[in-house]
C-alpha positions in Angstrom: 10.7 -21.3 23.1 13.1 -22.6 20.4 15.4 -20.1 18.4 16.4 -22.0 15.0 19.6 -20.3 13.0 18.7 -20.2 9.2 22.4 -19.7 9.0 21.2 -15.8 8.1 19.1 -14.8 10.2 18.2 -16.3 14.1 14.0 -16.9 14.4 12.1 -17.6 16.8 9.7 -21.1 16.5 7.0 -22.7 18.4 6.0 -26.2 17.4 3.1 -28.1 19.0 2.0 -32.1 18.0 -0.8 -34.0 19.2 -0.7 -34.3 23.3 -1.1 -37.9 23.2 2.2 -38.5 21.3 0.5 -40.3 18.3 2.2 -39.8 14.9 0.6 -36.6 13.3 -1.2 -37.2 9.8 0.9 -33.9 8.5 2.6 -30.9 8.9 0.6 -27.8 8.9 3.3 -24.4 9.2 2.0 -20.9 9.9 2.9 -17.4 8.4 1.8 -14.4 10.6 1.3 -11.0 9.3 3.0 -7.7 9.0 4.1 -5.2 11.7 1.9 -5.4 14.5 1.0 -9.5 14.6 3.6 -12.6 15.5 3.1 -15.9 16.3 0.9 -15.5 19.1 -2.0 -15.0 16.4 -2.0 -18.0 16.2 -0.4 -19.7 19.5 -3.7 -18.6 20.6 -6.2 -19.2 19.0 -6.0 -22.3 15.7 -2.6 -23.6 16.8 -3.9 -25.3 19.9 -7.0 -27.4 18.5 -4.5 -28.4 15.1 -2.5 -29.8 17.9 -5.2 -31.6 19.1 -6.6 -33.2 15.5 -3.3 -34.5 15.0 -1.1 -32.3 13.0 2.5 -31.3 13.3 1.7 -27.8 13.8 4.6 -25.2 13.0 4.9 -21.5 13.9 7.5 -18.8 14.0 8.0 -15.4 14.4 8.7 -13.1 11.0 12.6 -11.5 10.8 12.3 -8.3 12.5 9.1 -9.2 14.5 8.4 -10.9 18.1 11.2 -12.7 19.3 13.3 -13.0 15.8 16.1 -11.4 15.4 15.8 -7.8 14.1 18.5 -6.4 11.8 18.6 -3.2 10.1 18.1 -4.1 6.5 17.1 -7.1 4.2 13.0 -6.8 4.7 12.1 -7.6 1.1 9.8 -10.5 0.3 12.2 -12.8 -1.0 14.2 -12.7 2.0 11.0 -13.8 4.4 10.7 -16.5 1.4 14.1 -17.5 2.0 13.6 -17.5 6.0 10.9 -20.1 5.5 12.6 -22.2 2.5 15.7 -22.1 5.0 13.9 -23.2 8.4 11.7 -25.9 6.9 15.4 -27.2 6.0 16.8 -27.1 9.1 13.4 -28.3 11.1 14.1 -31.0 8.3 10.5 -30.9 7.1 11.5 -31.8 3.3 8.5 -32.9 2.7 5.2 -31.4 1.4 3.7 -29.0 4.4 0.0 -27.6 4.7 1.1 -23.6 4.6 -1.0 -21.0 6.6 -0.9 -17.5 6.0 -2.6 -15.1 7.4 -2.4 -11.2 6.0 1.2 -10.2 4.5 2.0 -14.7 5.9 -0.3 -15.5 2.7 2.0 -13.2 0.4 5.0 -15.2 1.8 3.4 -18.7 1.9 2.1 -18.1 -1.7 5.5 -16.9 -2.6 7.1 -20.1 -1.4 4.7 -22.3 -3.0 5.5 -20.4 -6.6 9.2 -20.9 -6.0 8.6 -24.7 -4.6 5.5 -25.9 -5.7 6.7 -30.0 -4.5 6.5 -29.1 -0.6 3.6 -27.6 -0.9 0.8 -29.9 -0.4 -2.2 -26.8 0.2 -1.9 -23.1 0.8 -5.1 -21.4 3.0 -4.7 -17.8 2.2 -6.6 -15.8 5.0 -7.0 -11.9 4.4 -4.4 -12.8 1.9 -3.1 -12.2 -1.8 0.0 -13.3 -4.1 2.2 -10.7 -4.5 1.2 -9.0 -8.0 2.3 -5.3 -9.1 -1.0 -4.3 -7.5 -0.1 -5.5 -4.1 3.0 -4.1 -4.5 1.4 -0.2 -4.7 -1.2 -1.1 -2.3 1.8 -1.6 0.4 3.9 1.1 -0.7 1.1 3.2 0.6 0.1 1.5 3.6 3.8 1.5 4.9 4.2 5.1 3.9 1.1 6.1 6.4 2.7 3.8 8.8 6.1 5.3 8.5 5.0 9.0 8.4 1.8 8.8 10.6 3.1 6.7 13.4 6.9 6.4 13.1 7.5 10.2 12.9 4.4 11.7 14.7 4.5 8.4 17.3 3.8 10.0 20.7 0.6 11.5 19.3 -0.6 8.6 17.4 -0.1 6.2 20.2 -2.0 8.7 22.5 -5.0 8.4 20.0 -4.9 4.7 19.8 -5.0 4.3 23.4 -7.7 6.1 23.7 -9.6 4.8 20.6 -8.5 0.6 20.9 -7.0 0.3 24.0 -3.4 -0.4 25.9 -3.0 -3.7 24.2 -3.4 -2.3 21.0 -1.2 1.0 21.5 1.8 -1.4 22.8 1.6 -3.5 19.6 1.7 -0.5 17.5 4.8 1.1 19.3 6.2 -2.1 18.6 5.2 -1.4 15.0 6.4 2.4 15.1 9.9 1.0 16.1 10.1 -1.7 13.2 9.7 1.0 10.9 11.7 3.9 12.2 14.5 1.6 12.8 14.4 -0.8 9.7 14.7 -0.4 5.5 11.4 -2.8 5.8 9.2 0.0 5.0 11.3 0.5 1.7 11.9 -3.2 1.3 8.3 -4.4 0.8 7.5 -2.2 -1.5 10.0 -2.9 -4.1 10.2 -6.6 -3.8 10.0 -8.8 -6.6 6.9 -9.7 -7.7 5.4 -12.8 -9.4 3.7 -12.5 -13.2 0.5 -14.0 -14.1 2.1 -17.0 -15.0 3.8 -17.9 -11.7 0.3 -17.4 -9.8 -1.2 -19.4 -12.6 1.7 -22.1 -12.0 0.7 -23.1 -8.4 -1.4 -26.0 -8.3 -1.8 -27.2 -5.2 -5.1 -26.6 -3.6 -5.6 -23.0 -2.3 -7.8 -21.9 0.3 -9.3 -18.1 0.7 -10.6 -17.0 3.7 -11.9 -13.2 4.0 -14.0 -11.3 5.7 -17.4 -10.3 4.2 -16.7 -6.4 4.9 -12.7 -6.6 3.8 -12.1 -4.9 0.2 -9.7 -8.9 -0.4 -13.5 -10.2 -0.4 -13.6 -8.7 -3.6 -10.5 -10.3 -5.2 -12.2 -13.8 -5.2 -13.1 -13.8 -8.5 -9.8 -13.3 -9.3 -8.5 -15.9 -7.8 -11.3 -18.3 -8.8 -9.8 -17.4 -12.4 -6.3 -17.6 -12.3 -5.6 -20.7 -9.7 -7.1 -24.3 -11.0 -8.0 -25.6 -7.3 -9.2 -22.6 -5.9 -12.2 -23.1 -2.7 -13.0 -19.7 -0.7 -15.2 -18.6 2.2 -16.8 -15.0 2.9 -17.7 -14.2 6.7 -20.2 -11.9 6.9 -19.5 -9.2 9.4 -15.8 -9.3 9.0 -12.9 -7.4 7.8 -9.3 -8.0 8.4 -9.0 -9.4 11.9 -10.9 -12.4 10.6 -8.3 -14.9 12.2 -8.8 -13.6 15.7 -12.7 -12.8 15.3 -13.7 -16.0 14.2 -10.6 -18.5 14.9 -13.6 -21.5 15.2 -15.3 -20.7 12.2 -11.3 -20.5 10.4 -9.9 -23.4 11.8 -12.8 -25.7 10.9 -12.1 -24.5 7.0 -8.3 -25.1 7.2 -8.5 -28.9 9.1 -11.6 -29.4 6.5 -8.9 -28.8 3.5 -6.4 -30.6 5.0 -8.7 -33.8 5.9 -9.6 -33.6 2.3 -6.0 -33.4 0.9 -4.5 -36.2 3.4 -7.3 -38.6 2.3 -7.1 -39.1 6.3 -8.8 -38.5 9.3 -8.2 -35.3 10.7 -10.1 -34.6 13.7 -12.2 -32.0 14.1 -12.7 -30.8 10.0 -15.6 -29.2 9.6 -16.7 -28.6 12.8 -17.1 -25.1 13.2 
């Protein structure tokens, strides 16, 4: 475990390379999601086997979530923007990186390849969207259930997810339930800044979308398809959100099969899935 000081804000980071010491072929850094996820989304399931094809693989916990540092306020997007512009400074990684976001981590990655589009060498966008005006009000009323539903009513609604999706489950979300009773980021999100059709338009780097065939973000493909100018996507049937953990294989073979193609280089196993 590594904690890196942004000079803000103390986070939490995880890096893993290729076992055999070899020079990686590039740096690939991964954005969890919102409230109830962390690093170990991914420490756990695609992190290991980018190791392993030879990538610099780099992953950290969100302000406010896992082992970060939690303070009270400061939970808009631009501040998790400015966590990740800060610690790819101080990891030195000035370069362009392969960004990985997965849920609410795509908002951010996207975010950051908007604001800096010359370290961005891809974006994979998994269960993911930029941050439009639309996203915005969808949030707002996700975080509101969260905050009402479970903060305030949170011995009852932990009962009911015990019993409905188990321990594991019911722990994460009283993790969740404490974020939100004892943070602004339930107010934050919501009213963050959000990008115009011209700064989506603007990022050109090639952008990967992964979704899940029965997740409503299936259905923003099109979209996409029209506003970004190297835009590739994949539907998997029989999926919604938790795409990333349900089929980490079937994910990480799209992501290393992206990277291969953007490094011109080897990267072992793209495509296999």
């Amino acid at each position: 475990m590594a904690m890196v000081d942004t000079g803000d804000i103390r986070l939490h980071v995880q890096r893993m390379g290729p076992a055999d010491g070899r020079t990686p072929v590039a740096t690939v850094v991964l954005v969890h999601g919102l409230l109830t996820d962390s690093l170990a989304s991914y420490y756990f399931t695609v992190a290991p086997r980018f190791a392993a094809a030879g990538l610099d693989v780099v992953m950290y916990d969100l302000r406010g979530h896992g082992r970060s540092e939690r303070p009270p306020d400061g939970y808009t997007l631009d501040h998790n923007i400015d966590d990740l512009d800060a610690l790819l400074d101080r990891l030195d990684l000035t370069g362009p990186v392969h960004l990985v976001g997965n849920s609410y981590g795509g908002t951010i990655a996207f975010g950051h390849a908007a604001r800096h589009p010359e370290r961005a060498a891809s974006l994979t966008l998994i269960e993911s969207e930029p941050a439009t005006a639309a996203w915005a009000h969808k949030l707002g009323g996700i975080l509101h259930r969260v905050v009402t539903q479970l903060a305030h009513n949170e011995s009852e609604a932990i009962a009911w997810i015990t019993a409905h999706r188990g321990r594991n489950t019911a722990r994460l979300a009283r993790g969740a339930a404490r974020l939100a009773r004892e943070t602004t980021l339930g107010r934050d999100i919501p009213a963050s800044r959000v990008l115009t059709e011209d700064q989506v338009r603007a990022v050109r780097c090639p952008v990967l979308g992964v979704y899940g065939g029965d997740s409503d973000l299936a259905e923003l493909v099109p979209v996409k398809e029209a506003l970004l100018a190297d835009f590739r996507s994949v539907v998997l049937p029989g999926h919604e959100h938790s795409v990333l953990v349900e089929a980490a294989a079937t994910v990480g073979g799209h992501v290393l099969e992206l990277i291969r193609s953007v490094e011109g280089a080897p990267v072992a196993g793209a495509g296999a899935r």
